[in-house]
NUBAMI-398128 format. One record per residue (C-alpha): z, y, x. Coordinates in steps of 0.05 Angstrom, whole numbers. Example, Ala and Ser with C-alpha at 12.3 -4.5 7.8 and 13.67 -1.06 7.14 Angstrom:
! residues 2
@c3 156; c2 -90; c1 246
@c3 143; c2 -21; c1 273
//
This chain:
! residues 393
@c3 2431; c2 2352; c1 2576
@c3 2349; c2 2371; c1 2590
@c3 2319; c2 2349; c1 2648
@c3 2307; c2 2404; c1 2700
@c3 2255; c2 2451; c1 2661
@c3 2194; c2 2434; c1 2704
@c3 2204; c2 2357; c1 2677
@c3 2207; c2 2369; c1 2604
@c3 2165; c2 2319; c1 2573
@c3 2106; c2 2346; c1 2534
@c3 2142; c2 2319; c1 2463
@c3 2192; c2 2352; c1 2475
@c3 2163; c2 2413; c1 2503
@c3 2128; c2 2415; c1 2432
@c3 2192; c2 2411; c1 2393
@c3 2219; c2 2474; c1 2427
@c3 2147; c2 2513; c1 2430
@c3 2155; c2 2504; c1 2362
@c3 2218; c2 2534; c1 2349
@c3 2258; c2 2478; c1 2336
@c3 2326; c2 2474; c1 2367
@c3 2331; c2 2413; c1 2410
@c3 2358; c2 2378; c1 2467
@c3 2369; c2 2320; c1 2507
@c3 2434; c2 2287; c1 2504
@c3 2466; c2 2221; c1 2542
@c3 2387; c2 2202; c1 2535
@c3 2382; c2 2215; c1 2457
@c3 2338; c2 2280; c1 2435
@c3 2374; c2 2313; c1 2385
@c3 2365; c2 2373; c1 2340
@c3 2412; c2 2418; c1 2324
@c3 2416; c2 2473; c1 2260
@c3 2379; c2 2434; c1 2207
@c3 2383; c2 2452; c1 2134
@c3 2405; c2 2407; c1 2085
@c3 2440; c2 2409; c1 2018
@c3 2517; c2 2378; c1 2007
@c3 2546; c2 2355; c1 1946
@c3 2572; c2 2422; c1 1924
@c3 2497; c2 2445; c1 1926
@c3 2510; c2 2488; c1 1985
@c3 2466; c2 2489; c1 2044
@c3 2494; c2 2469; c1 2106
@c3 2466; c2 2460; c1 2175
@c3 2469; c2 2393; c1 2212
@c3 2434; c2 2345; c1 2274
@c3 2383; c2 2295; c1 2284
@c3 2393; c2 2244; c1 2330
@c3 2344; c2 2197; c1 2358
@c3 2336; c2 2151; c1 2418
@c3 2291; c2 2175; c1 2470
@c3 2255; c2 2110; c1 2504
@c3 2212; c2 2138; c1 2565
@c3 2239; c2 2176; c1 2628
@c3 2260; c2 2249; c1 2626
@c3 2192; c2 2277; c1 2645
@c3 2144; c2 2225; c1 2615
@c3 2141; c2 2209; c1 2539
@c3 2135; c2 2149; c1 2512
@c3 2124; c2 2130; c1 2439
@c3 2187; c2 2118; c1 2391
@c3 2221; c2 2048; c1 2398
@c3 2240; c2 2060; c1 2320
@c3 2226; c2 2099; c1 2256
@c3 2297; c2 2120; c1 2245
@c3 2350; c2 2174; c1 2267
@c3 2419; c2 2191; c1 2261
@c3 2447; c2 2241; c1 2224
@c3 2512; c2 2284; c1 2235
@c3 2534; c2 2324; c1 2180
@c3 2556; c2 2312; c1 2109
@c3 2519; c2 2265; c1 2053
@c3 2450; c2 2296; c1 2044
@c3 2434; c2 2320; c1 1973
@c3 2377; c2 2333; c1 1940
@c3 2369; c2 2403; c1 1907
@c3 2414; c2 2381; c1 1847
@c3 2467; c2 2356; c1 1887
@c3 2439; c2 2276; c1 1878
@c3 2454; c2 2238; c1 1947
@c3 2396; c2 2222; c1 1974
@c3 2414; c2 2147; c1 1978
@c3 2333; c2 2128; c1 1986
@c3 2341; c2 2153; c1 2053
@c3 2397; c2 2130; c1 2083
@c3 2406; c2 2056; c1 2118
@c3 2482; c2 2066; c1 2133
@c3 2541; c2 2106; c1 2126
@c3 2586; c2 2094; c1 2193
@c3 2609; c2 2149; c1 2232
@c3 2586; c2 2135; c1 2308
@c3 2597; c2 2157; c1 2374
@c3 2549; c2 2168; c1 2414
@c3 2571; c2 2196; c1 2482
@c3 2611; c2 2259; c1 2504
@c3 2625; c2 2300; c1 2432
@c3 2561; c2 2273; c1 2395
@c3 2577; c2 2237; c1 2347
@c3 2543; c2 2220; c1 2282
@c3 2559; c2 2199; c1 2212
@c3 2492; c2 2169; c1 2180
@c3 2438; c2 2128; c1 2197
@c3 2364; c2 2152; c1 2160
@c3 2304; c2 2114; c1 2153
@c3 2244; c2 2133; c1 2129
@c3 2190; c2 2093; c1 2148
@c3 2115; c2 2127; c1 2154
@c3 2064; c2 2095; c1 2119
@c3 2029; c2 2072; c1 2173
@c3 2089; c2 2030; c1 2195
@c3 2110; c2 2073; c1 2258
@c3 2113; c2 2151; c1 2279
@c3 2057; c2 2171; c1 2333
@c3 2108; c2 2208; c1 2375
@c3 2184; c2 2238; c1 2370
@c3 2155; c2 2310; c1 2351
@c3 2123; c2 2278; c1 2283
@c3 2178; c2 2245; c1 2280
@c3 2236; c2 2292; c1 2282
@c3 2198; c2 2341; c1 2239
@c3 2185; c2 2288; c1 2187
@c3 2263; c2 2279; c1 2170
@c3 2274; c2 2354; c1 2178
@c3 2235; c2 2372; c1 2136
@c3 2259; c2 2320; c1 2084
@c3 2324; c2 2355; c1 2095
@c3 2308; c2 2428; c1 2089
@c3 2260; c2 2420; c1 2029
@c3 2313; c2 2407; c1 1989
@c3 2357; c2 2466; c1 2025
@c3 2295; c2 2510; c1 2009
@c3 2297; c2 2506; c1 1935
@c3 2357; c2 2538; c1 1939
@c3 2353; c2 2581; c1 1999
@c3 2281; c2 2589; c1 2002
@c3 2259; c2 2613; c1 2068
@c3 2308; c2 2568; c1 2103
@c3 2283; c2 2528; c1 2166
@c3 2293; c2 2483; c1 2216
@c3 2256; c2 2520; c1 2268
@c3 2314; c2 2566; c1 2281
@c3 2271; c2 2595; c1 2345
@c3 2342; c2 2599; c1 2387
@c3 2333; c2 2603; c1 2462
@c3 2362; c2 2535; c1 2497
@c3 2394; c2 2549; c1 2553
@c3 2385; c2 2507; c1 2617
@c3 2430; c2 2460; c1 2650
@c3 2471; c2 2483; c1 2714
@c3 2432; c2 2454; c1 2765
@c3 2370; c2 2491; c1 2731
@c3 2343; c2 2557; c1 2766
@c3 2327; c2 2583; c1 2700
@c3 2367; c2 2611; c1 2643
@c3 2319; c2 2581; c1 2594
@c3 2263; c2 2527; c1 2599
@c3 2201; c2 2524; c1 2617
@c3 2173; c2 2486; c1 2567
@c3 2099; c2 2499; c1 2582
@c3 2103; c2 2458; c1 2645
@c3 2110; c2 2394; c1 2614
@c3 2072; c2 2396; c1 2560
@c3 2012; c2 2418; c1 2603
@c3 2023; c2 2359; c1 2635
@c3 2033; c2 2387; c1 2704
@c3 2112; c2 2379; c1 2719
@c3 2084; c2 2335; c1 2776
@c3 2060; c2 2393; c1 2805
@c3 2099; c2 2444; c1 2793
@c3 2158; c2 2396; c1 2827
@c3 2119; c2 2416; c1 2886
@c3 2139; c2 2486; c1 2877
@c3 2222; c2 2459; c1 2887
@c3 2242; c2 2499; c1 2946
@c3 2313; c2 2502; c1 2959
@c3 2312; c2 2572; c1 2995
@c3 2254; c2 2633; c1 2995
@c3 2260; c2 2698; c1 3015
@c3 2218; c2 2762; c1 3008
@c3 2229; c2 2823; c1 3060
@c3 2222; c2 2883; c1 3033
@c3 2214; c2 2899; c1 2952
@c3 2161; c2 2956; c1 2950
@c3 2096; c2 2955; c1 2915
@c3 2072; c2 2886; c1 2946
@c3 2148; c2 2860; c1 2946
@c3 2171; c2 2872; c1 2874
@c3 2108; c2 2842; c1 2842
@c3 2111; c2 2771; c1 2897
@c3 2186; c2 2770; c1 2870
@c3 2150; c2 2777; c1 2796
@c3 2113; c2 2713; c1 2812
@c3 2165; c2 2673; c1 2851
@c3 2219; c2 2683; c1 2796
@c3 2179; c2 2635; c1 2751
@c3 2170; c2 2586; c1 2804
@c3 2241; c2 2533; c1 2807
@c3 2258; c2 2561; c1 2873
@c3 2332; c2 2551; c1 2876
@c3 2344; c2 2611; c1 2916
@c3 2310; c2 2675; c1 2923
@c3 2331; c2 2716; c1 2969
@c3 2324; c2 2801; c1 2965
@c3 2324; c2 2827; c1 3046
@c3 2312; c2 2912; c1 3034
@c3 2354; c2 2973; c1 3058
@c3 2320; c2 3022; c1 3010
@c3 2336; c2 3050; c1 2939
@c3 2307; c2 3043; c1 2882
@c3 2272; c2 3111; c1 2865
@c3 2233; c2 3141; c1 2820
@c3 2162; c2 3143; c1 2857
@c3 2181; c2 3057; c1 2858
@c3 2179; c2 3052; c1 2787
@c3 2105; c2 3060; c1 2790
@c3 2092; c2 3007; c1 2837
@c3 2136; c2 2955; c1 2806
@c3 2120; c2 2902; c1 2753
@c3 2143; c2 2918; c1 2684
@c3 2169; c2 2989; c1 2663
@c3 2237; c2 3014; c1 2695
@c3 2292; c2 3055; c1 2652
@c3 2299; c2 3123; c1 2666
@c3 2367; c2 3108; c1 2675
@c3 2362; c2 3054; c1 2726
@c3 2322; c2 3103; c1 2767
@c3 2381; c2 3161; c1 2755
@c3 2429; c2 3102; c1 2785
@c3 2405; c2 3108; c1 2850
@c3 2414; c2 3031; c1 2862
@c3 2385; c2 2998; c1 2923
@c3 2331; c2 2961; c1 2906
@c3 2359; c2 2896; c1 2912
@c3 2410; c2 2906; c1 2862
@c3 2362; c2 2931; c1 2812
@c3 2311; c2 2876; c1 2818
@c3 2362; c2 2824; c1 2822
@c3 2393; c2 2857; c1 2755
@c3 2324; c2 2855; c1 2728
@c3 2300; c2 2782; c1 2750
@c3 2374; c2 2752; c1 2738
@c3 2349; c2 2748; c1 2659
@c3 2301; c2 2688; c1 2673
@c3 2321; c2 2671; c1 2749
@c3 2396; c2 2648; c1 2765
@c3 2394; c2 2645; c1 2841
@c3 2369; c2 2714; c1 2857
@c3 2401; c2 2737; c1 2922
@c3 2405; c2 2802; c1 2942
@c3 2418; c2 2841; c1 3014
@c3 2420; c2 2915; c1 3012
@c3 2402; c2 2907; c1 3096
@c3 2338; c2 2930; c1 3141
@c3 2325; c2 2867; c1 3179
@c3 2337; c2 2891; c1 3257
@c3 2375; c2 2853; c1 3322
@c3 2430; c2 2861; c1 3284
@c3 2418; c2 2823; c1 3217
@c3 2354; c2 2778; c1 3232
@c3 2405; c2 2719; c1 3212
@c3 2381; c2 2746; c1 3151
@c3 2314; c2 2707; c1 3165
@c3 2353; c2 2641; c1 3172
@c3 2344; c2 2573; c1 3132
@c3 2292; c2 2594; c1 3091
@c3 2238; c2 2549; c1 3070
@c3 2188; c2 2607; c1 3066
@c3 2183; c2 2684; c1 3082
@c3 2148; c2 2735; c1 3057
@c3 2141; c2 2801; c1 3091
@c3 2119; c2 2860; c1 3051
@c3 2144; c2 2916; c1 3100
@c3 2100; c2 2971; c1 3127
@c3 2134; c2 2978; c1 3187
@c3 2093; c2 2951; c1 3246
@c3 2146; c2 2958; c1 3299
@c3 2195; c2 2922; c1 3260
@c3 2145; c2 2863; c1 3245
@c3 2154; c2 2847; c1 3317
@c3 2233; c2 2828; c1 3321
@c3 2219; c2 2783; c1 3252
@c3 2160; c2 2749; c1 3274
@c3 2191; c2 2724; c1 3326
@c3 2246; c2 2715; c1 3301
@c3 2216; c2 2661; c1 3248
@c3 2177; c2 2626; c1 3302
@c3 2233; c2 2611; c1 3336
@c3 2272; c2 2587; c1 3277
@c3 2208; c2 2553; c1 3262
@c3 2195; c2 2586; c1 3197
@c3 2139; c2 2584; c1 3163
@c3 2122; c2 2659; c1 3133
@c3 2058; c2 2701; c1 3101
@c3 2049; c2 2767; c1 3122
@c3 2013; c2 2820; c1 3071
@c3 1985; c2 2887; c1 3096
@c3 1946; c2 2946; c1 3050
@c3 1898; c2 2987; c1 3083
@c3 1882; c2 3055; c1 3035
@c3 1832; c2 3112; c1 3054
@c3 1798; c2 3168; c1 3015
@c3 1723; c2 3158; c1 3035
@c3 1668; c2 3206; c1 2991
@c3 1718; c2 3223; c1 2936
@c3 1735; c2 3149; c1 2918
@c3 1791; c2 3102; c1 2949
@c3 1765; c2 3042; c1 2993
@c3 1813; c2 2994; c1 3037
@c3 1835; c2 2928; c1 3052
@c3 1881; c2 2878; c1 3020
@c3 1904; c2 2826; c1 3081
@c3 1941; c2 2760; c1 3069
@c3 1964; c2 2725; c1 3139
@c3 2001; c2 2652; c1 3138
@c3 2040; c2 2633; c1 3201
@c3 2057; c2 2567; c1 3196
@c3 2094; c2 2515; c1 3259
@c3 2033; c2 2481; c1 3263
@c3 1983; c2 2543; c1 3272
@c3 2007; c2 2605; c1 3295
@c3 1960; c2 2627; c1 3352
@c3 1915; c2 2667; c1 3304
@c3 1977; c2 2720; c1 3295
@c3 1985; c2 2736; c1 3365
@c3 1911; c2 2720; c1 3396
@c3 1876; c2 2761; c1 3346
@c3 1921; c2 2806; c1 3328
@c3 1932; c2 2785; c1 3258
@c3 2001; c2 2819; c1 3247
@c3 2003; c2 2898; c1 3259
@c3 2058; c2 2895; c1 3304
@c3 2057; c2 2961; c1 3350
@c3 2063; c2 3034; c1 3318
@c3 2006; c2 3075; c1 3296
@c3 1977; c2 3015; c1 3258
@c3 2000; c2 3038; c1 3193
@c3 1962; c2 3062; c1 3136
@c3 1985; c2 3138; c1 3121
@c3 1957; c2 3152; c1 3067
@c3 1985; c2 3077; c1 3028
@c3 2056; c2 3109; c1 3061
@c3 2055; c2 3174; c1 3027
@c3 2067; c2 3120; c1 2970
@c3 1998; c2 3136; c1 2927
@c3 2000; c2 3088; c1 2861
@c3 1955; c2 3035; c1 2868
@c3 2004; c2 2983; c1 2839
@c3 1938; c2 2941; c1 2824
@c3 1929; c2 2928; c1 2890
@c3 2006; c2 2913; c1 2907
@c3 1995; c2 2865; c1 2847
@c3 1933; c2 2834; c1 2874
@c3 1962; c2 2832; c1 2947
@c3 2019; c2 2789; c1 2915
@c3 1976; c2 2754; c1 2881
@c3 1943; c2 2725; c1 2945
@c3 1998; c2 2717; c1 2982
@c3 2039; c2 2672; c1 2925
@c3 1974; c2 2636; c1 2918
@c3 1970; c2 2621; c1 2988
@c3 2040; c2 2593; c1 2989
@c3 2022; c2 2551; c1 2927
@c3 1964; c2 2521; c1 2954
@c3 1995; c2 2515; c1 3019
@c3 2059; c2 2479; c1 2976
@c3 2003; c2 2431; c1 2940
@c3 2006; c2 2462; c1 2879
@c3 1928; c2 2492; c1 2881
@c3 1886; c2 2453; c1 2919
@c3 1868; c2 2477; c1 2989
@c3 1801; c2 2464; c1 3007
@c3 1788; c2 2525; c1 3058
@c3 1857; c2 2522; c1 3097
@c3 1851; c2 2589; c1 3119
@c3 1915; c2 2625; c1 3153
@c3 1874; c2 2697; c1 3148
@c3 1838; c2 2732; c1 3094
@c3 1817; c2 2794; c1 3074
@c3 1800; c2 2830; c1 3011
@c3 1748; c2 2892; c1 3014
@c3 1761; c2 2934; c1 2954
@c3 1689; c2 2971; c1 2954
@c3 1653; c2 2905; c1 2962
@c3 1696; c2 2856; c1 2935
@c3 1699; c2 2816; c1 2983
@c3 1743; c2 2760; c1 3007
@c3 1739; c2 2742; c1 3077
@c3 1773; c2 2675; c1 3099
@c3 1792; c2 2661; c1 3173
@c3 1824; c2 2616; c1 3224
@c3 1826; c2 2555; c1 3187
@c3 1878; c2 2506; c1 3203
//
């Protein structure tokens, strides 16, 4: 089967960009659904096989100019076989259920292919030329959604990783567990951001339903009847994030005494809550479990008919946590909060942008972006535009 998504190898990467239907097979790429015309004259859909020299995330060029082929005996348009193409006949196994039946060549002019993607297309489109004379409009690029292997976190691949050349590192981004408290305006759009990352785990921690006032602050655009369900959030963000992300995990809880296990074996934590008092039993609660964790705050005030306020981002990490506690970095007493962010105004680009620095924190702070500042405190002025960065590791 594919490698884990974040290793496809840029050739192959190209094949599925470009609608092709391909995968990778007891380490032989293979194509599945192309046209081609049998004896009868009827078009029929069949599979390319080809070794695959290289590793699973790096290509390499092809160690030969021909494939396999699994299907009937290609015809031209006119039902001729199309012996000038085929080097054998011989019906082959080639591990698991592939198995193949003929052996092409067709060898480019300049004695070799460049790379598997000009190679594959070359012999399908060979094949469905002659299918298109009869069918015209028929295609090899079939455009059908590949799904990942098991032991992916995605339903589909990312096939952009690889071919941008940066599987390295986005393997950086492999956490086994992550888990975001609290799935309001902040929450839902840092869960928007993780769920493309190949967490294997994310983990949903909120007590509150999903209303109609939340729609507004969320990414993407809720059904009216998801909001009539009266789900807890959880459940409907976990529905939601389920269609690209298979290890969404959701608690319908409020983190207290009670359920701060919660807050266990996590690799990372993000709190998006607005309630100060609360902040206190989880921060300490992930210092002592030493958890690392960012903390996002929104300040919001009406100032000469126009909204000004703060966007905060705070990392606590093992290594450097004095900052939270010696200057106060974490509003952790009551009558710290912002009332007028609480009486749930829509500023979802803020939540947006607030998530935005916090999963960019984490990424830098994972290797992914480079991290030339080390800051554990910043803070963005909305008026000003500003970005403050403090208490540098």
């Amino acid at each position: 089967m594919f490698p884990k998504p974040t290793n496809l190898r840029p050739d192959v990467a190209r094949l599925i960009e470009a609608g092709y239907e391909v995968t990778i097979e007891h380490d032989h790429l293979v194509m599945r659904g192309v046209p081609y015309v049998n004896v009868n004259g009827h078009v029929l859909r069949g599979v390319l096989v080809s070794t695959l020299p290289g590793s699973l995330s790096v290509e390499a060029p092809p160690d030969s100019h021909q494939v396999w082929f699994a299907g009937e005996y290609p015809c031209d348009a006119t039902g001729k076989r199309m012996e000038y193409i085929i080097a054998s006949a011989q019906h082959y196994l080639i591990g698991g259920a592939l198995a193949v039946d003929f052996h092409f060549s067709s060898k480019p002019r300049s004695g070799a292919y460049a790379g598997h993607y000009e190679k594959m297309v070359t012999y399908a489109t060979i094949l469905e030329s002659q299918a298109a004379a009869i069918e015209p409009g028929v295609t090899a690029r079939t455009g059908r959604v590949v799904a990942s292997p098991d032991d992916s976190p995605f339903e589909y691949f990312d096939n952009a990783s690889g071919r941008a050349g940066i599987a390295g590192l986005t393997a950086k981004l492999r956490k086994r567990s992550v888990a975001i408290l609290g799935l309001g305006g902040t929450g839902s759009y840092v869960l928007d951001f993780l769920a493309k990352a190949p967490i294997v785990n994310i983990h949903l921690i909120d007590g509150d339903i999903f209303e109609q006032h939340n729609a507004f602050r969320a990414p993407g655009a809720a059904p009216a009847e998801s909001i009539r369900e009266h789900k807890p959030k959880v459940e409907y963000f976990a529905q939601v994030y389920s269609r690209i992300h298979r290890g969404i995990v959701a608690h319908h809880a409020y983190v207290t005494e009670q359920t701060i296990d919660l807050l266990d074996g996590h690799e990372m934590v993000f709190i998006c809550i607005d309630n100060s008092e609360a902040k206190a039993i989880i921060v300490a609660a992930l210092e002592a479990n030493g958890t690392p964790f960012i903390d996002v705050g929104m300040g919001v005030d009406e100032v000469d008919g126009g909204l000004t306020g703060q966007l905060r981002t705070t990392l606590s990490t093992p290594a450097n946590r004095n900052h939270v506690h010696e200057r106060g970095r974490i509003p952790m007493t009551a009558g710290r909060g912002n009332d007028l962010y609480a009486r749930n105004i829509q500023v979802c680009e803020l939540n947006a942008m607030n998530a935005c620095l916090a999963v960019i924190r984490w990424k830098r702070q994972c290797g992914f972006y480079k991290d030339t500042e080390h800051e554990h405190f910043s803070l963005f002025s909305i008026d000003g535009n500003h970005l403050l960065n403090e208490d540098a590791a």
